[in-house]
Every structure is written in C-alpha cells, then in structure tokens.
C-alpha positions as CSV (number, residue, x, y, z in Angstrom):
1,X,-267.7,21.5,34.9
2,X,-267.2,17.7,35.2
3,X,-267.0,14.7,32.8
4,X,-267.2,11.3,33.1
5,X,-267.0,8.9,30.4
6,X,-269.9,6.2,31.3
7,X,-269.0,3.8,29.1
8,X,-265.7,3.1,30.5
9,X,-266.6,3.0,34.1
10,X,-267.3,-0.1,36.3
11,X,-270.9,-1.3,37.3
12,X,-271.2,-0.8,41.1
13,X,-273.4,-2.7,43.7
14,X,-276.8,-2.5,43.0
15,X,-278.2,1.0,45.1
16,X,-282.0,-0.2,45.4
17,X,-281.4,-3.1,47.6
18,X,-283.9,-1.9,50.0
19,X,-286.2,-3.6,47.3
20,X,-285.1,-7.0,48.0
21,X,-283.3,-9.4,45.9
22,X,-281.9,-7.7,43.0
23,X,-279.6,-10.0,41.2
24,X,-278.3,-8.6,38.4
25,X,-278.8,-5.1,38.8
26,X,-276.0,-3.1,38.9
27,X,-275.3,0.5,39.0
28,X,-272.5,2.8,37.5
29,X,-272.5,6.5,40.2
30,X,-271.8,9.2,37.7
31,X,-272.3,12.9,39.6
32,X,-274.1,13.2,43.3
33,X,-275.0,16.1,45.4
34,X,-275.2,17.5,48.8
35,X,-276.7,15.7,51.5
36,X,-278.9,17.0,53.8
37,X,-279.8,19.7,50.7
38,X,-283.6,20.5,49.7
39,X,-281.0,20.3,46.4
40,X,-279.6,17.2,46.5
41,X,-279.5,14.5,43.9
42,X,-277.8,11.8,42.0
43,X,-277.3,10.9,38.7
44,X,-276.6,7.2,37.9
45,X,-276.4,4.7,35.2
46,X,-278.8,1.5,35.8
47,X,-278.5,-2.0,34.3
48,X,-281.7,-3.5,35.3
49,X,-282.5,-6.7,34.4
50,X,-286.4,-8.1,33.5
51,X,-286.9,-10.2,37.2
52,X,-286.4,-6.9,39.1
53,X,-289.9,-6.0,40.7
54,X,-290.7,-2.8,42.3
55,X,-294.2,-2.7,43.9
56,X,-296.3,0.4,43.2
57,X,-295.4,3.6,45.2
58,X,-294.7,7.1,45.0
59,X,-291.5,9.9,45.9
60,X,-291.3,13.1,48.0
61,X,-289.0,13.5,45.2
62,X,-288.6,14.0,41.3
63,X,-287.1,11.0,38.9
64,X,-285.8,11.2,35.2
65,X,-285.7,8.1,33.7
66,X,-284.3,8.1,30.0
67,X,-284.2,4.4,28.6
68,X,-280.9,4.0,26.5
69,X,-281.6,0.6,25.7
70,X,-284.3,-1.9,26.7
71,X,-288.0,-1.5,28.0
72,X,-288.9,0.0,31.0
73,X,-291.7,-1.1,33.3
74,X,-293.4,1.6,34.9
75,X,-297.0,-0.1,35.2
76,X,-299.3,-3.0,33.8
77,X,-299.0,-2.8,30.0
78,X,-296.7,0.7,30.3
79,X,-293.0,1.1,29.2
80,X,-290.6,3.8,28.9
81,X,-288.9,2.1,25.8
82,X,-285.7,2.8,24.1
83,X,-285.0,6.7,23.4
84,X,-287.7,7.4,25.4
85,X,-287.2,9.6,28.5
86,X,-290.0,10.1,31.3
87,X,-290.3,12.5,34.2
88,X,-291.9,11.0,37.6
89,X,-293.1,13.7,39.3
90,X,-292.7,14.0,43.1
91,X,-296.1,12.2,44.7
92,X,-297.4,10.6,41.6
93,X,-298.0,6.7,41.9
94,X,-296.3,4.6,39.5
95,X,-295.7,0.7,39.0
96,X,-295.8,-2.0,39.7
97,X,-292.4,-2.5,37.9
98,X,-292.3,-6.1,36.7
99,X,-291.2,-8.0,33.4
100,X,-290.2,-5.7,30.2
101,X,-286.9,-6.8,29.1
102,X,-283.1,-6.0,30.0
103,X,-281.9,-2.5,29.9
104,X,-280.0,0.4,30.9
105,X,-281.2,3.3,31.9
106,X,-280.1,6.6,33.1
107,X,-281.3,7.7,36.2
108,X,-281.4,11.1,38.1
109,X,-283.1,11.4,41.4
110,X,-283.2,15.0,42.7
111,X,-285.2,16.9,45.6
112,X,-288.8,18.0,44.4
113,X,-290.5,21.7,44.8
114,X,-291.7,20.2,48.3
115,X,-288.2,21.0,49.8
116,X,-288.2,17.8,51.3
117,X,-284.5,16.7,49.5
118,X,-283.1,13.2,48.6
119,X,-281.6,11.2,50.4
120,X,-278.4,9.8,49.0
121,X,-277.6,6.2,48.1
122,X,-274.9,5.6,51.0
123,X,-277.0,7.5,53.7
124,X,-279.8,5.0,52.5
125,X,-277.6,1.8,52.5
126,X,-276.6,2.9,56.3
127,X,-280.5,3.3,56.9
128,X,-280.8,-0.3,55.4
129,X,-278.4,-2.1,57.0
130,X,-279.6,-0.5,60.8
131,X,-283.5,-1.8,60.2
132,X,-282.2,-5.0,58.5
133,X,-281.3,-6.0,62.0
134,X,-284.9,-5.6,62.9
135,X,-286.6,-6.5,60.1
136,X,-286.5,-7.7,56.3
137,X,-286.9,-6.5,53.0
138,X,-288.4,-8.3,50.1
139,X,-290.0,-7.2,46.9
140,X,-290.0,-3.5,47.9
141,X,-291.6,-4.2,51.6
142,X,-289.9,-4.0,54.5
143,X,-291.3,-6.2,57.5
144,X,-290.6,-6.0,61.3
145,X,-292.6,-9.4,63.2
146,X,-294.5,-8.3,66.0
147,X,-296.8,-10.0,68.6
148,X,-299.7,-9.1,66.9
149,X,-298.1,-10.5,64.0
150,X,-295.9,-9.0,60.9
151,X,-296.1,-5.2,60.1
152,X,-295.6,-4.1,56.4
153,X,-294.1,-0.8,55.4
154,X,-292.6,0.2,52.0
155,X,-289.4,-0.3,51.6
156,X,-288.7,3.2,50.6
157,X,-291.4,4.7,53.3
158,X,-289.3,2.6,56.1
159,X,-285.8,3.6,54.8
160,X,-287.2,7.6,54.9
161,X,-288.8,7.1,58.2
162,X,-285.7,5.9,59.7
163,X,-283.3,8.6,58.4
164,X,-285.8,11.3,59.0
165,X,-288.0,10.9,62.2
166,X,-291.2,10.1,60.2
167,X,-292.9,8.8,57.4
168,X,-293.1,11.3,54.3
169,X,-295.2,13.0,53.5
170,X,-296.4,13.5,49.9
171,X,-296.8,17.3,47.9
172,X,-300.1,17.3,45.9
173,X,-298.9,15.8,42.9
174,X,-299.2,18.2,39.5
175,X,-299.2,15.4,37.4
176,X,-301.3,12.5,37.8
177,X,-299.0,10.1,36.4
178,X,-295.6,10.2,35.2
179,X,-295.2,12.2,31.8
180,X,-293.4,9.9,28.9
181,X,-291.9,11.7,26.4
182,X,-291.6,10.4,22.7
183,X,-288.2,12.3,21.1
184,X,-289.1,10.4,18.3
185,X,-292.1,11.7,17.1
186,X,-290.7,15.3,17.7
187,X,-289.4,17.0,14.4
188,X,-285.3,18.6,14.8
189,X,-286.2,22.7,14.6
190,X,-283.5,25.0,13.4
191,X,-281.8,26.6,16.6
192,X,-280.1,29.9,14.9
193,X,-276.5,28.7,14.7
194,X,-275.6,26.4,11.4
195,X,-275.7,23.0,11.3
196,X,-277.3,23.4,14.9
197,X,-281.0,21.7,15.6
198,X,-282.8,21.3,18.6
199,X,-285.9,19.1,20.1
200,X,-287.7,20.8,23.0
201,X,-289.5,17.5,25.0
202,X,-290.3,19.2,28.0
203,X,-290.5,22.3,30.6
204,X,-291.9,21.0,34.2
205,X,-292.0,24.5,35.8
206,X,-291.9,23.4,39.8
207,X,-288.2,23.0,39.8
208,X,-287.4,24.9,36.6
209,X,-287.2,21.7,34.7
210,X,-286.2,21.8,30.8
211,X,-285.2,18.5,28.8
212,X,-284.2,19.4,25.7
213,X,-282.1,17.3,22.8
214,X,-279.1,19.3,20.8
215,X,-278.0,18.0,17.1
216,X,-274.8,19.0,16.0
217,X,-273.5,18.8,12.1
218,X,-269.9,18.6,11.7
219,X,-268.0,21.9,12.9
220,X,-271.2,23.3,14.6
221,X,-270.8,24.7,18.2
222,X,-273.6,25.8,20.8
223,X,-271.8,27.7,23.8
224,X,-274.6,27.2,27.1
225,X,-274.4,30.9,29.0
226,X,-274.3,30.9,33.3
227,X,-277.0,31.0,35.2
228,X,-278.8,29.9,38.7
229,X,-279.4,26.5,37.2
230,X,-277.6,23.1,37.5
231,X,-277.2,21.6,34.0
232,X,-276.5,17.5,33.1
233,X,-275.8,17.0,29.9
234,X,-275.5,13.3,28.6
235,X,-274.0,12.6,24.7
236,X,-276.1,9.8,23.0
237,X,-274.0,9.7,19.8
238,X,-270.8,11.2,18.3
239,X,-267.7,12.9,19.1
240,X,-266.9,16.8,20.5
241,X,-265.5,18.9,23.0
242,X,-266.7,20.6,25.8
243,X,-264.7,23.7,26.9
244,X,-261.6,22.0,24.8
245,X,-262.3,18.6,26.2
246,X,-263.5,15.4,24.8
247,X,-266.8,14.0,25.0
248,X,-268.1,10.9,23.6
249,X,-270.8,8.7,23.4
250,X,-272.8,8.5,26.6
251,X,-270.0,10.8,28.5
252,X,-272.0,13.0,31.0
253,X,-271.5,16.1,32.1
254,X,-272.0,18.1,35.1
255,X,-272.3,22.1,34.8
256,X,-272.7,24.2,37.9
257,X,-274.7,26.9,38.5
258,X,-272.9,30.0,37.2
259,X,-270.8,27.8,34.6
260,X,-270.5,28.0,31.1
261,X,-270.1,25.7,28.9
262,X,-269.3,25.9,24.9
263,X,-269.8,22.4,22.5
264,X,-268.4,22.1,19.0
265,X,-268.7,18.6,17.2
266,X,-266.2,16.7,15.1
267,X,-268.6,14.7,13.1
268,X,-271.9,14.6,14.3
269,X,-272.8,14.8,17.8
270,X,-276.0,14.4,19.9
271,X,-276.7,15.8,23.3
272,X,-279.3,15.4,25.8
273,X,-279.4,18.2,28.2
274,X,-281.3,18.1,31.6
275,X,-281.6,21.8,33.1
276,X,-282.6,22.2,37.1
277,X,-283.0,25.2,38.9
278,X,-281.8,25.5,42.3
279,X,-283.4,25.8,45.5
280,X,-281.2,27.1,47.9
C-alpha cells in the first residue's frame, strides 16, 4: 500500500501539452504504472483552467474523471460539475472541451478491455518532443506541412502512431457516451458495520470497474480483504488511518493486488474508492 498526501505536493508541468498551448494547467503525478502493460495507468491531480480546449476525440483507453472543484467540459452544454465523477469509456467520443470554469480534477487513465494499454506521460512527452521537430501542435492537432500542403492528425492519434507503429485502433464502444454519475442524488445505505454507510455509483464490467463512496462516523472502521484487483482510494473529507497510518483530506491511496487494507476514522471521514481488475 502507498499514500500520498495531494494536498501538500507541488503542481508539475502540465502532461497534455501535445494539446497545444496550455497555460495554466498544471498537474500534480500521484501513483503510475507499468509501461508497456495492457495494465498500465496513472493517477493524477489536474488544475485546469477555463481557456484550455480539447477538440472532440476518443481513447483506446478508459478515463475517470471525478471533479473536486469547478466544472468540467466534456461537450457543448455538458459538465461533469463539482462531486461529480464520470467514466469515459474506451472508444466513446467526447468534447469538444472548451469554457466551464477553473477546476481541479482527479484524473486516472488506465488500459481498456481492448488490451491495447496506456501510454505513460513521459513516454508521451518523448513522443512529443521527436514529431515536434517535424511538425506542430495546436488546439489538440498535430500538423506536419507537406507539398500538397498541411496534413492534420490528432494530437493524441499522432503521439500513439508514433510510439506504436500505427494509428489506434478503436474497441466497439459499450457506451455511447461517457456515463456521469450524480453521488449526490444517491441516498448513504447502511453497509453492516456501525456508523459505516456506503454509495454504490457504479460497476462497468469490461475491466471489473466499481466506484463506490465509503462514510465513516467517528470510531467506525471498514477493513478491504485481498484480491486480483488494484484498488485507488482518494479521501474527500476527514481524518483516519489506513493500516495505522494517516490519511487526510484528498490523501490517495494505492492498494495492490493481493493487499489489504483496514480504515478506522477519527471524526468523520469520507472515501472514494476506485476498484480495477487486472489484466495480466
């Protein structure tokens, strides 16, 4: 098991730079995974501020985005707004991204059911930086002149080409559109242990996905059992410990396959935990 405290860390460069002028965005890089794994992944912080623009596209990959403060843009007249969380499945268009407000977000990026993996954020600045000597990126397009005149891929599309030998190639999507989920308007449901309560947002069953939110009264304590899953686990409010450690306030946590993990709150004490089945 790992913990980092997100609150106290430093914002980092921004890691989407492939989608052209970005000022102000800025990221914090909590946990990553293995590259070159049909499992790999990252889990990041985002500030994003309202000029960024993404253009509409797609993944060979799956995306979590849970808002923590702000409005996200995810198309014309749709936002993923504050305690809201929303799952982009891997192939389903989204965008564009443009105008909502400031905001923070966190961010986990992980290989779909395709197999086709992720790649990581400094194999993809490496990508960038090679066809930036051939080309240029602006407002998610990357463009190479030619004779016949310029040629337009995706940022994204030209970044994966590059690293992999050819353009992706996109899974049937499940979903049509990415799936917003409204904690919110869920009710807290008794979860067995006292002063325990849980909110079940969602089960996406291609990758063994499960969101689901944890409140804790004071003295309460939920112990997570092992299993072939990888686990993230992200406090929104309060004070605990996790395995006799402290956890606060957006401190994420990283649980391994085959770990367990046992919570008990101070005060009160709410968890968000993001559940992933491996691949390999």
């Amino acid at each position: 098991m790992d913990i980092v405290h997100c609150a106290e860390m430093p914002w980092g460069e921004s890691l989407v730079a492939q989608r052209g002028a970005t000022d102000g965005m800025a990221h914090k890089r909590i946990f990553e995974g293995e590259e070159n794994s049909p499992d790999n992944y990252m889990l990041v912080m985002s500030r994003e501020p309202s000029s960024y623009f993404s253009p509409r596209h797609r993944h060979p990959w799956d995306q979590i985005r849970f808002c923590l403060e702000g409005k996200i843009p995810i198309a014309k007249g749709l936002y993923v707004e504050g305690g809201e969380i929303a799952y982009f499945p891997e192939g389903a268009h989204y965008g564009p991204q443009e105008g909502g407000t400031d905001r923070i977000v966190l961010l986990l990026q992980f290989g779909g059911a395709s197999g086709q993996g992720f790649i990581g954020p400094d194999r993809l600045k490496a990508a960038r930086l090679e066809l930036e000597k051939a080309g240029s990126f602006a407002r998610g397009v990357y463009t190479v002149e030619t004779p016949q005149g310029p040629r337009n891929t995706d940022a994204y599309e030209a970044v994966w080409a590059h690293e992999m030998g050819a353009a992706p190639t996109y899974a049937e999507p499940a979903y049509k559109t990415p799936v917003v989920m409204r904690p919110v308007a869920l009710a807290w449901e008794p979860a067995g242990a006292a002063g325990l309560s849980c909110k079940r947002l969602g089960i996406f069953p291609h990758r063994g996905l499960d969101l689901t939110q944890w409140r804790f009264a004071a003295g309460s304590q939920l112990a997570l059992e092992p299993g072939a899953q990888l686990r993230f686990v992200f406090v929104t409010s309060g004070t605990g410990t996790a395995n006799g450690t402290e956890i606060r306030r957006w401190s994420a946590l990283r649980v391994n396959a085959e770990e367990a993990v046992a919570f008990a709150a101070d005060g009160s004490l709410e968890l968000l935990v993001i559940t992933v089945r491996l691949m390999g």
